[in-house]
N, C-alpha and C positions, 0 to 999 in steps of 0.2 A: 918870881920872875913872871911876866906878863907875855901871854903866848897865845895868839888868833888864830886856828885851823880850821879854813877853807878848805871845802869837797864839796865835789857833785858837779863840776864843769864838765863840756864836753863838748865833742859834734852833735848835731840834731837838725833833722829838714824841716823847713818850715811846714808851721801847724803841730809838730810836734812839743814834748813837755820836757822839763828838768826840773831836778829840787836840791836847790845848795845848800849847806849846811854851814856852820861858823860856832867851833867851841871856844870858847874864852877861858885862860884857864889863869886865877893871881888877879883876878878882878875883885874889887868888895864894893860894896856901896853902889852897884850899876844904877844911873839913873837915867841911860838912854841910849840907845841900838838903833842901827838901822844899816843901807845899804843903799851902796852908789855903784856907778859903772862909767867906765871910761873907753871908750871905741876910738880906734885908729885917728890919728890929728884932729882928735875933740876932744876938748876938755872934760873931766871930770864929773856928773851929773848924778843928782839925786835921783833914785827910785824908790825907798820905800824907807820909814822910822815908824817905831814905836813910841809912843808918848806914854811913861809910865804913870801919870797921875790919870786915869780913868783907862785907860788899856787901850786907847784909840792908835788905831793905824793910819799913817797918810803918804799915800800912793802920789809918784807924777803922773801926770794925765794920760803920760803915753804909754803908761802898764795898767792904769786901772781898771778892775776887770778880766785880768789875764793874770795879775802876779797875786799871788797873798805871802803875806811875811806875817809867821807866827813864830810861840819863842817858847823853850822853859825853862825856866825859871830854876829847877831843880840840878840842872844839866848844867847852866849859862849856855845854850847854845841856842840859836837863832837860826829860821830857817827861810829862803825864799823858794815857793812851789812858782814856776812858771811857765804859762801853759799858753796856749795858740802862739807861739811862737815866732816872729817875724825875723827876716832877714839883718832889719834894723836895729834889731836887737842883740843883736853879733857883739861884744864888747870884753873886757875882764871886769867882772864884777868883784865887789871890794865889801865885806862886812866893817862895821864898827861897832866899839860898845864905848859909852861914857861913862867916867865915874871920878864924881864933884868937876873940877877944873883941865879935866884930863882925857884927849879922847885917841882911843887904841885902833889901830886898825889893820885887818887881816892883810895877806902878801898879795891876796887877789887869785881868782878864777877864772880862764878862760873859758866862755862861751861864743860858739859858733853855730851860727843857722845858717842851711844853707836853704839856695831856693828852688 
């Protein structure tokens, strides 16, 4: 059975840090991860994947520099550190992991900043 646990949400004032976490647990074959967020009457949006063919990381422009998502690989778990922290950033953040045709994804973590 295929099972995503999200932690590490929270309150936090802005300029402050958080670091989510997201274990996968019934995955085989992962060929791709990453993490989106969805804030109050907005859709959906990307902020960070892992590209497993050369290890590269690709940020949206509006966390680049403040968020890093790293992974391991030994655990399945995947992490986002994210730091100076804006108001804007308020949202439920949502892990995924992909494997072959198939993409999983966590129940989601609320994050709030306030200002």
């Amino acid at each position: 059975q295929v099972q995503l646990v999200e932690s590490g949400g929270g309150l936090v004032q802005a300029g402050g840090s958080l670091r989510l976490s997201c274990a996968a647990r019934g995955i085989f074959s992962i060929n791709g991860m990453g993490w989106s967020r969805q804030a109050p009457g907005k859709q959906r949006e990307f902020v960070a994947r892992i590209i497993p063919s050369g290890g590269n990381t690709i940020y949206a422009g509006s966390v680049k520099g403040r968020f890093t998502m790293s992974g391991d690989n030994a655990k399945n778990t995947v992490y986002l550190q994210m730091n100076s922290l804006k108001p804007e950033d308020t949202a439920v953040y949502y892990c995924h992991f992909v494997s072959g045709p198939h993409t999983y994804w966590g129940q989601g973590t609320q994050v709030t900043v306030s200002s």
